[in-house]
PDB file of N, CA, C and O in Angstrom, chain B, residues numbered from 101:
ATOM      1  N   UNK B 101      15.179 138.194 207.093  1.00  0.00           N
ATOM      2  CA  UNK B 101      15.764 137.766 205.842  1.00  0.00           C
ATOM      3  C   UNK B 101      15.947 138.980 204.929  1.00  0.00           C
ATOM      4  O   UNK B 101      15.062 139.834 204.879  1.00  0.00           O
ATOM      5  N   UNK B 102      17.363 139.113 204.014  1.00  0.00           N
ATOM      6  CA  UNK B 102      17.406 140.335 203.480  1.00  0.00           C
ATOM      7  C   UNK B 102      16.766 140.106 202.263  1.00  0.00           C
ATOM      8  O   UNK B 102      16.527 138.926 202.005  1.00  0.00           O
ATOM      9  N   UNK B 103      16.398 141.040 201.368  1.00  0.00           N
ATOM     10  CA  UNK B 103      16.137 140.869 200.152  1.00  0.00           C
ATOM     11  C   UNK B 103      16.613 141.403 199.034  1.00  0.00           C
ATOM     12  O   UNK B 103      16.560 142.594 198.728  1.00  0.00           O
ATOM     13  N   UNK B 104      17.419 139.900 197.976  1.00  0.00           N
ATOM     14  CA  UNK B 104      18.282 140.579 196.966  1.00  0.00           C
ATOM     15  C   UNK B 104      16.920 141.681 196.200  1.00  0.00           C
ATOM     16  O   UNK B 104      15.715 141.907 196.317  1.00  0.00           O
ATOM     17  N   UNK B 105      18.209 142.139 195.332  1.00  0.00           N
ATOM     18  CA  UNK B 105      18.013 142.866 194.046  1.00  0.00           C
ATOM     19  C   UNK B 105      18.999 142.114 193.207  1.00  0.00           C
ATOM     20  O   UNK B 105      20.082 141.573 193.430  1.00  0.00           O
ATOM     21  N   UNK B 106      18.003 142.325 191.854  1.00  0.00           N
ATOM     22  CA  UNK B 106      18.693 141.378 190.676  1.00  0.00           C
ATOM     23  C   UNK B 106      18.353 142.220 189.638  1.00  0.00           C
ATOM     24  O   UNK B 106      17.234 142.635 189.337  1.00  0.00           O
ATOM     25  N   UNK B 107      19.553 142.462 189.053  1.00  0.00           N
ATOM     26  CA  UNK B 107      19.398 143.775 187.429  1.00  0.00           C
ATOM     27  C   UNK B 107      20.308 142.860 186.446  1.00  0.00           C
ATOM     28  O   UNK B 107      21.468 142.454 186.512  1.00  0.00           O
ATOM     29  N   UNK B 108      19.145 142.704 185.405  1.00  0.00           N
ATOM     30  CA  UNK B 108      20.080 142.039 184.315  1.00  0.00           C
ATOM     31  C   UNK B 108      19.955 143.225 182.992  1.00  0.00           C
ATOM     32  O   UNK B 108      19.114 144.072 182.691  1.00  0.00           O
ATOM     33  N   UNK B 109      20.840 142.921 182.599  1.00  0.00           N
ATOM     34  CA  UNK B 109      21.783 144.078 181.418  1.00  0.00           C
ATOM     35  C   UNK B 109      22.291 143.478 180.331  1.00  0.00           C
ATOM     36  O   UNK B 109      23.303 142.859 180.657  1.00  0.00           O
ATOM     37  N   UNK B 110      22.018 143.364 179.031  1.00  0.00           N
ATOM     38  CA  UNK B 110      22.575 143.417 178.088  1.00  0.00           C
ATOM     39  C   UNK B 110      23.889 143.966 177.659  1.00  0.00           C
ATOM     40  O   UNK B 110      24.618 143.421 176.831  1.00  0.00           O
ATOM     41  N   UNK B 111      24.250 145.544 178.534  1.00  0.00           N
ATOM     42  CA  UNK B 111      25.354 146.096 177.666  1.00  0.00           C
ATOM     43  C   UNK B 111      26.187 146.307 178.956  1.00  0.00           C
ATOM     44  O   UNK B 111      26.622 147.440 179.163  1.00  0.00           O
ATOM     45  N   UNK B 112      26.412 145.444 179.726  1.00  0.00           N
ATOM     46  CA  UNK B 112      27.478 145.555 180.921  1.00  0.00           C
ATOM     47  C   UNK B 112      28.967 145.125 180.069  1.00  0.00           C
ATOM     48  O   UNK B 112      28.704 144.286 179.207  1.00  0.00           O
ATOM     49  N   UNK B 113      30.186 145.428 180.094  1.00  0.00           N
ATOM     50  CA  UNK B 113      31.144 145.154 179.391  1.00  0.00           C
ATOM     51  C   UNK B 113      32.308 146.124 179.856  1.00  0.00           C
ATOM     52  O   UNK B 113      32.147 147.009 180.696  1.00  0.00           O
ATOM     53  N   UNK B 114      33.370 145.880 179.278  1.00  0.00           N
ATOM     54  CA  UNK B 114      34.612 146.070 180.168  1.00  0.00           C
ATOM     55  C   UNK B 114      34.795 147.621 179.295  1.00  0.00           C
ATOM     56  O   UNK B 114      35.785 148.252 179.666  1.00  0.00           O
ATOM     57  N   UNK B 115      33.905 148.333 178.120  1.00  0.00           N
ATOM     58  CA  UNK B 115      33.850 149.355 177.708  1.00  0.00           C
ATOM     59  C   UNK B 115      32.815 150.188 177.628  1.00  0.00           C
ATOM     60  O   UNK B 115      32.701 151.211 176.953  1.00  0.00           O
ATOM     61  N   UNK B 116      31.979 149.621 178.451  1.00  0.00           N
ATOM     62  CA  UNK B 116      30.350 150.095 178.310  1.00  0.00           C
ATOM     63  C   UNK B 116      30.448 151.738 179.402  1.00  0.00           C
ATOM     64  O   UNK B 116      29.486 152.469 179.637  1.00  0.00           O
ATOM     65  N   UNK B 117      31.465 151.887 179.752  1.00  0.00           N
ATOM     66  CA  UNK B 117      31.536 154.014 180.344  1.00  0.00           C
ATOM     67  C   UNK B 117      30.420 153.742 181.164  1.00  0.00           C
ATOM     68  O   UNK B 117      30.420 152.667 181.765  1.00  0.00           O
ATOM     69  N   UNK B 118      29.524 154.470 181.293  1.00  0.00           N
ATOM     70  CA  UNK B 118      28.246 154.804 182.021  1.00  0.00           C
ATOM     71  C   UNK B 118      27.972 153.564 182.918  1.00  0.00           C
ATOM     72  O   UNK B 118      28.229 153.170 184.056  1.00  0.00           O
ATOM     73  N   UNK B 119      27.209 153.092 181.621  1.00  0.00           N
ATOM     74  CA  UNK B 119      26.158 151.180 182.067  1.00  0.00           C
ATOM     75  C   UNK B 119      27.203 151.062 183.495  1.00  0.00           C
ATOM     76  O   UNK B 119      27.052 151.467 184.647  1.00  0.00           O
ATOM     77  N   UNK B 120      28.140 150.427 182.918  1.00  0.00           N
ATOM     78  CA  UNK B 120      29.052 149.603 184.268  1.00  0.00           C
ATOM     79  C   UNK B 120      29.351 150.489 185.171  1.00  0.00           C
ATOM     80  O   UNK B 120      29.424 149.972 186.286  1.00  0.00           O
ATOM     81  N   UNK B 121      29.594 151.820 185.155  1.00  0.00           N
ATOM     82  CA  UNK B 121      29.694 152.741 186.138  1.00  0.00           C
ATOM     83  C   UNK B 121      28.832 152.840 186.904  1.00  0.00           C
ATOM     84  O   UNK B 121      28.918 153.398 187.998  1.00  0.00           O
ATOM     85  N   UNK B 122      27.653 152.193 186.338  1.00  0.00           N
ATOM     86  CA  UNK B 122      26.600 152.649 187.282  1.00  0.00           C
ATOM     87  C   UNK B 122      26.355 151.278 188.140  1.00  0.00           C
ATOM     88  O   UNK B 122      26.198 151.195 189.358  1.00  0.00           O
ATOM     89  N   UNK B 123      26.366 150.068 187.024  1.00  0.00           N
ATOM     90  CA  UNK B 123      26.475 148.914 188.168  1.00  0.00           C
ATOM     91  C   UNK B 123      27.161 148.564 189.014  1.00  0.00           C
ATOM     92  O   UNK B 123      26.883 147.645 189.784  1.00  0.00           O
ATOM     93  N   UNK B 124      28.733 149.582 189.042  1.00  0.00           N
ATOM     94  CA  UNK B 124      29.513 149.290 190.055  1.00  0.00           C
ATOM     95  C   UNK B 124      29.312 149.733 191.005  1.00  0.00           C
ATOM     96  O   UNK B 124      29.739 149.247 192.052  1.00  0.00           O
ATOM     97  N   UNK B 125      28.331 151.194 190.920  1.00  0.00           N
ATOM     98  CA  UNK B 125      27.919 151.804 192.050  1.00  0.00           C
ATOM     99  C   UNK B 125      27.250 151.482 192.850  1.00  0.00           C
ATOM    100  O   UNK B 125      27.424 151.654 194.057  1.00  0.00           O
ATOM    101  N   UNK B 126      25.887 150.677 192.043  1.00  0.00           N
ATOM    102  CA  UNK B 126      24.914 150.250 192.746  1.00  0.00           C
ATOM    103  C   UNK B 126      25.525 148.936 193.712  1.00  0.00           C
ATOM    104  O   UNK B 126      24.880 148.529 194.679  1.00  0.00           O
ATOM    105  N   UNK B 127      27.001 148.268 193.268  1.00  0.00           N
ATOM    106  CA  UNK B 127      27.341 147.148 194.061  1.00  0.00           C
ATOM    107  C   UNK B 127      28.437 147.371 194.938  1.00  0.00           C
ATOM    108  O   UNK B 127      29.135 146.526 195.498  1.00  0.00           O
ATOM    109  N   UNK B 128      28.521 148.879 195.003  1.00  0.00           N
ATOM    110  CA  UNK B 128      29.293 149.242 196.134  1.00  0.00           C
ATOM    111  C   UNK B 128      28.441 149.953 197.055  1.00  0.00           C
ATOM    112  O   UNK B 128      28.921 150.149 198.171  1.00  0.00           O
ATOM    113  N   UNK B 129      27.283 150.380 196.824  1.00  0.00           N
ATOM    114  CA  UNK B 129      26.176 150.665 197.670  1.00  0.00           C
ATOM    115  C   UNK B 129      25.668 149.316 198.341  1.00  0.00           C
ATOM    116  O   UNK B 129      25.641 149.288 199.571  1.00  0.00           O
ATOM    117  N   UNK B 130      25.426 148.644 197.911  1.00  0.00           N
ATOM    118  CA  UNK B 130      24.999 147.528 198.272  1.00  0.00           C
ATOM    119  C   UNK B 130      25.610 146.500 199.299  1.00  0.00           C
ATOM    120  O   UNK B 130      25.146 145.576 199.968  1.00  0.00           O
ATOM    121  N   UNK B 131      27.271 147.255 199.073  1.00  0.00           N
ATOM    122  CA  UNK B 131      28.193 146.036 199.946  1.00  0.00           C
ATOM    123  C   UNK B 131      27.840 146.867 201.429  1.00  0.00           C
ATOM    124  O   UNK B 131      27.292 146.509 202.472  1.00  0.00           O
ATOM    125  N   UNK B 132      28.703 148.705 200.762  1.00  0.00           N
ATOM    126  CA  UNK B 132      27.872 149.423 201.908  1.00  0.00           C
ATOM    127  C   UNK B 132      27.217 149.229 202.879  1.00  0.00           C
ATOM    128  O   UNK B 132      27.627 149.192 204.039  1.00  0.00           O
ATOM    129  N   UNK B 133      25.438 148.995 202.254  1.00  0.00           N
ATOM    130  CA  UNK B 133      24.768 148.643 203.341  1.00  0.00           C
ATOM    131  C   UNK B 133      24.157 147.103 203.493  1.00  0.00           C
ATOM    132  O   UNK B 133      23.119 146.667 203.989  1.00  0.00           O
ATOM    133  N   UNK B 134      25.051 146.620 202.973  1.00  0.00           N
ATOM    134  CA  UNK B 134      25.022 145.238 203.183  1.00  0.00           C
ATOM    135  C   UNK B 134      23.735 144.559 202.679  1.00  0.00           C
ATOM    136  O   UNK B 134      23.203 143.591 203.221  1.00  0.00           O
ATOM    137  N   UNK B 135      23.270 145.241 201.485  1.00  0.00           N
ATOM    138  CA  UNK B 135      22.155 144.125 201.127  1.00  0.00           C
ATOM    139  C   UNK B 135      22.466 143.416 199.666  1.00  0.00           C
ATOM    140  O   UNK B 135      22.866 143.906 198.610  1.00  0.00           O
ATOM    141  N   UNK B 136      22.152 142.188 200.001  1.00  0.00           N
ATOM    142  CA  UNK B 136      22.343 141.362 198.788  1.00  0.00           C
ATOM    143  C   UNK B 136      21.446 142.064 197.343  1.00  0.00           C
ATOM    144  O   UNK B 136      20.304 142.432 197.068  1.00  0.00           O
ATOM    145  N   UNK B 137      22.994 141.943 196.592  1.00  0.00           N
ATOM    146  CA  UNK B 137      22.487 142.154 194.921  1.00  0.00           C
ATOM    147  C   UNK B 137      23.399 141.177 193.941  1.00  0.00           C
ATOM    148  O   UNK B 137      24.536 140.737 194.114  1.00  0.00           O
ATOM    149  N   UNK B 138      22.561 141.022 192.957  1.00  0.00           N
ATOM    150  CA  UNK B 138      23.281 140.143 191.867  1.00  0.00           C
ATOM    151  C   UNK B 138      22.863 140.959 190.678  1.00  0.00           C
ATOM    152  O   UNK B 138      21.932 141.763 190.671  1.00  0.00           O
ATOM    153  N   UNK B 139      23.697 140.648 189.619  1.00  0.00           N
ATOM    154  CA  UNK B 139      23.642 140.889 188.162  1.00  0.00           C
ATOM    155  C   UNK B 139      24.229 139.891 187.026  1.00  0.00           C
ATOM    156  O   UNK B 139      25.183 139.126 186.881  1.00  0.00           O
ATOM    157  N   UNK B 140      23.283 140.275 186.424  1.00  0.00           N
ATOM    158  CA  UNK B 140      23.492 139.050 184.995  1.00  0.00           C
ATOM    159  C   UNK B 140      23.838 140.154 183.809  1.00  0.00           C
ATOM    160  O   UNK B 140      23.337 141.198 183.390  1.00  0.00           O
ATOM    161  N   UNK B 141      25.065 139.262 183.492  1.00  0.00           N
ATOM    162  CA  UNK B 141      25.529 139.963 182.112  1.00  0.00           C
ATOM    163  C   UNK B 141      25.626 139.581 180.925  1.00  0.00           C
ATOM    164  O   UNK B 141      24.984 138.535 181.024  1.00  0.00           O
ATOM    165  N   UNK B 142      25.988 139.636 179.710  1.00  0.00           N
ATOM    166  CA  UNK B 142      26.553 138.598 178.947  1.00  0.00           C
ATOM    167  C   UNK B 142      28.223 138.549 179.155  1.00  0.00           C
ATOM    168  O   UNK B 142      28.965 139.399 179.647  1.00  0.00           O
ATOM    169  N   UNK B 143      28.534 137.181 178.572  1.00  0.00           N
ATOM    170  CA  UNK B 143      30.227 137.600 178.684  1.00  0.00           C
ATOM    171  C   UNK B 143      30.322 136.106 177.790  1.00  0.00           C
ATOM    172  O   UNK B 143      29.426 135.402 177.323  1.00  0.00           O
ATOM    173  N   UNK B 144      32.100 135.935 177.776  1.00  0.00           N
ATOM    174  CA  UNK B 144      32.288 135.245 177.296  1.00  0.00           C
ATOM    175  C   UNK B 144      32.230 133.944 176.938  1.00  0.00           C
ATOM    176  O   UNK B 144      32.124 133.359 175.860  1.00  0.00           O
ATOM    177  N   UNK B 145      32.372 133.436 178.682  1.00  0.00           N
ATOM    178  CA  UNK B 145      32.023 132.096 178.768  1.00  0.00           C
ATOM    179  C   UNK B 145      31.135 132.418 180.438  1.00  0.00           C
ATOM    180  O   UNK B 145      31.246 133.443 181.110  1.00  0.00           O
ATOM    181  N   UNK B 146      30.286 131.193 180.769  1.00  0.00           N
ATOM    182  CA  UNK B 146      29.919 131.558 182.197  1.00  0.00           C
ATOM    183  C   UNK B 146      30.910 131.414 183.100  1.00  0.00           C
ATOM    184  O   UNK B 146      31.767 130.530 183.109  1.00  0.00           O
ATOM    185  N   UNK B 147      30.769 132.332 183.882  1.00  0.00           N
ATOM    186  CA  UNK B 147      31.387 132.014 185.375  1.00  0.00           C
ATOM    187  C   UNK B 147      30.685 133.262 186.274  1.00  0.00           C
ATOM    188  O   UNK B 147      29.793 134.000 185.855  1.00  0.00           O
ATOM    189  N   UNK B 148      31.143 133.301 187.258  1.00  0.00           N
ATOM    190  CA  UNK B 148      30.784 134.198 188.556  1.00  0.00           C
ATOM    191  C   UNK B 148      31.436 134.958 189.685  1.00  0.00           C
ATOM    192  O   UNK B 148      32.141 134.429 190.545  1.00  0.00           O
ATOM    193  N   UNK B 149      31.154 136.188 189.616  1.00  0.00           N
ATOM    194  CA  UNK B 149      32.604 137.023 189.905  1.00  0.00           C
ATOM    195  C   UNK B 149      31.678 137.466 191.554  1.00  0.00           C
ATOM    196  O   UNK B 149      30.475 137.714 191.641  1.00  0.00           O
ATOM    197  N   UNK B 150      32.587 137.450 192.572  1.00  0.00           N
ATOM    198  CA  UNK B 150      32.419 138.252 193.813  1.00  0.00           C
ATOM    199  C   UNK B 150      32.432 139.567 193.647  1.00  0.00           C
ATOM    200  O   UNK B 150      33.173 139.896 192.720  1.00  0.00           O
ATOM    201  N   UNK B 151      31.918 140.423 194.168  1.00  0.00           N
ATOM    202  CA  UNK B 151      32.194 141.649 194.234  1.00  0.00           C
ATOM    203  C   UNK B 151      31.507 142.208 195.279  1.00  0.00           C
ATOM    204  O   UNK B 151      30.352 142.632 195.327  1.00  0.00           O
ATOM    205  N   UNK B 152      32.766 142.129 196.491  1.00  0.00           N
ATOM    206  CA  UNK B 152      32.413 142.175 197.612  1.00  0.00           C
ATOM    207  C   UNK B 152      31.566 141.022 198.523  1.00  0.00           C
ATOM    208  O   UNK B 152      31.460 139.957 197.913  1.00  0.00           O
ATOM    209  N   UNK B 153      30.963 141.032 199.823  1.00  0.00           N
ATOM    210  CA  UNK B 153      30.653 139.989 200.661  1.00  0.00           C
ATOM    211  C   UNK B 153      28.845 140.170 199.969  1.00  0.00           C
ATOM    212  O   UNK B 153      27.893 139.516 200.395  1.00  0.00           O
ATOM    213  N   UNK B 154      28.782 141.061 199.014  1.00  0.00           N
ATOM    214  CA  UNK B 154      27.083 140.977 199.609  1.00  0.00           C
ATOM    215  C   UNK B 154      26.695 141.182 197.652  1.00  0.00           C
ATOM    216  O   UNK B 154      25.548 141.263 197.211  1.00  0.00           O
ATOM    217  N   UNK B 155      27.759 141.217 196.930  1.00  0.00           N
ATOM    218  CA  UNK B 155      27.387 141.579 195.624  1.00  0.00           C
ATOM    219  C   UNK B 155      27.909 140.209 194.490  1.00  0.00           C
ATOM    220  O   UNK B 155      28.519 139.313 195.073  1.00  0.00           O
ATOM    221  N   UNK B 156      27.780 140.086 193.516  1.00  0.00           N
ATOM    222  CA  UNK B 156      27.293 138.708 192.503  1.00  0.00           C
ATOM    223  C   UNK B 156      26.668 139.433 191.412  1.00  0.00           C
ATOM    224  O   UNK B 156      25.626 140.027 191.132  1.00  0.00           O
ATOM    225  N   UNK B 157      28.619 138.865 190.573  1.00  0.00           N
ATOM    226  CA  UNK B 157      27.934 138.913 188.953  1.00  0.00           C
ATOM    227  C   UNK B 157      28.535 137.810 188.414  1.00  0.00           C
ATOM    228  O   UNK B 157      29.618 137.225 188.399  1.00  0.00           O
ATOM    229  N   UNK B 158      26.533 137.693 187.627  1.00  0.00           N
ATOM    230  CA  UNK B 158      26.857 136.291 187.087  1.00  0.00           C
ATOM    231  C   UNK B 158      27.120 136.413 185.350  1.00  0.00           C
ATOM    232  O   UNK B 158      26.153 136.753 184.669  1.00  0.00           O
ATOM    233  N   UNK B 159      28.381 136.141 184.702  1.00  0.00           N
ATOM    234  CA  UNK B 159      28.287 136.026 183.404  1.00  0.00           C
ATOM    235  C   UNK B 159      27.419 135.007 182.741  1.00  0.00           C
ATOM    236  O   UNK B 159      27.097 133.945 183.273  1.00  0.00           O
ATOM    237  N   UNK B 160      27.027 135.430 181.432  1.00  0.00           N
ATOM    238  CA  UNK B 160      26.121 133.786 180.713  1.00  0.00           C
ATOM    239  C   UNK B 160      27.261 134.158 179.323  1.00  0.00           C
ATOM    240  O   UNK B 160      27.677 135.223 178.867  1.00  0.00           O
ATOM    241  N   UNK B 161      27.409 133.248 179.092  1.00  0.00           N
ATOM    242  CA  UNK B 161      27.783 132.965 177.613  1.00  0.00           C
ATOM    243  C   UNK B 161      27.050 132.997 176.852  1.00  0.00           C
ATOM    244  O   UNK B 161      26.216 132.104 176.705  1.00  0.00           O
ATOM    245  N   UNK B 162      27.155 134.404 175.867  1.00  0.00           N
ATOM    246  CA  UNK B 162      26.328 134.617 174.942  1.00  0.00           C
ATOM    247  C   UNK B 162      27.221 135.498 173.843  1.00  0.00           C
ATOM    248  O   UNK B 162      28.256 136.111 174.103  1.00  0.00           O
ATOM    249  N   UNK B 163      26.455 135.391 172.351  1.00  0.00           N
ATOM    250  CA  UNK B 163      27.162 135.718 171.266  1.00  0.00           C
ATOM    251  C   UNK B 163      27.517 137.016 171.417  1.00  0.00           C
ATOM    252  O   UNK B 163      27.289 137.343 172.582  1.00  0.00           O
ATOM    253  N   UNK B 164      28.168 138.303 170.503  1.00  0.00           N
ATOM    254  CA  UNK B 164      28.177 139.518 170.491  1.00  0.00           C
ATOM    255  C   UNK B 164      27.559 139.827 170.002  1.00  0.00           C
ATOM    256  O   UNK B 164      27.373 139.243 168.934  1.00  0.00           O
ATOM    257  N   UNK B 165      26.630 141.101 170.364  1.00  0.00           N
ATOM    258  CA  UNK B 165      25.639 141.888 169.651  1.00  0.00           C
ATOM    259  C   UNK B 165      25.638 142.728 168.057  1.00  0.00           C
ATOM    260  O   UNK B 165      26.545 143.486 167.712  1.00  0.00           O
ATOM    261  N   UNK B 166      24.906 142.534 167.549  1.00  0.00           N
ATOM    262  CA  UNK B 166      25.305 142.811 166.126  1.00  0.00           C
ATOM    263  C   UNK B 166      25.329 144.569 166.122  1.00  0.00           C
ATOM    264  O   UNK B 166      25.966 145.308 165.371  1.00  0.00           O
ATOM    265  N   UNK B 167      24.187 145.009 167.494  1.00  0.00           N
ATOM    266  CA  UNK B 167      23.868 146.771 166.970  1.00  0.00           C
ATOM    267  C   UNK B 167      25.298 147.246 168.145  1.00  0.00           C
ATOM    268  O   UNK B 167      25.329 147.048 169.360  1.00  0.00           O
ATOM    269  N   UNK B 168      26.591 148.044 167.093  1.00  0.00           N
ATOM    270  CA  UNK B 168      27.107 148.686 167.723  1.00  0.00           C
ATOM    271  C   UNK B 168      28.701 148.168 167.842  1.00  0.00           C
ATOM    272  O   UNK B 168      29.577 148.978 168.147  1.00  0.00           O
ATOM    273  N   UNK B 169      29.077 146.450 167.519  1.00  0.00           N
ATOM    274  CA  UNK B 169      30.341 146.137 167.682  1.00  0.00           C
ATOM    275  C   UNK B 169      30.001 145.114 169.060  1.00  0.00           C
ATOM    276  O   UNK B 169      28.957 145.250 169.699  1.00  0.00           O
ATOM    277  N   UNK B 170      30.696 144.427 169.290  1.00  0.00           N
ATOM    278  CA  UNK B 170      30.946 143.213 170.359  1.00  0.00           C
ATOM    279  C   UNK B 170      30.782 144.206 171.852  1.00  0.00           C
ATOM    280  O   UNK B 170      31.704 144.978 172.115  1.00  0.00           O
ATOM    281  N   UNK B 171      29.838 144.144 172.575  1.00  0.00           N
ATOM    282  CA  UNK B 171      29.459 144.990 173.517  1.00  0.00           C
ATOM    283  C   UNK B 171      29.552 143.856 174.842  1.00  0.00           C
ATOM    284  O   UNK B 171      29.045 144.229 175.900  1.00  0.00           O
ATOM    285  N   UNK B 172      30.166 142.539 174.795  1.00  0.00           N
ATOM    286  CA  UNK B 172      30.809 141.736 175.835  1.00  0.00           C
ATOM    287  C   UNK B 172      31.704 142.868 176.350  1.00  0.00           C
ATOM    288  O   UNK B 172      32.478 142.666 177.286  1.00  0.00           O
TER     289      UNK B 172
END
């Protein structure tokens, strides 16, 4: 049985530079070697995005953060 990894993040977002650069990496490593990972983000409304056969991100619907500007 494989064993996920699960990283949840506050500042994952479609402008977050680094943050998401790095979670994309870790979920292209992951498809790579084929081990299951998921991530929790905030976003707009819920839903759940594929990314790739072995990677899972799950949005939650949650408000925008007050430190810094809307970091969805």
């Amino acid at each position: 049985m494989a064993i996920k990894t699960l990283h949840v993040t506050n500042y994952y977002h479609s402008a977050s530079g680094g943050i998401r650069t790095f979670y994309l990496a870790l979920l292209a490593g992951a498809n790579r070697l084929r081990r299951p990972m998921r991530l929790v983000v905030p976003g707009d409304t819920d839903r759940v995005e594929e990314a790739g056969d072995f990677g899972r991100i799950y949005y939650v619907k949650s408000p925008p953060t007050r430190l810094g500007g809307d970091l969805r």
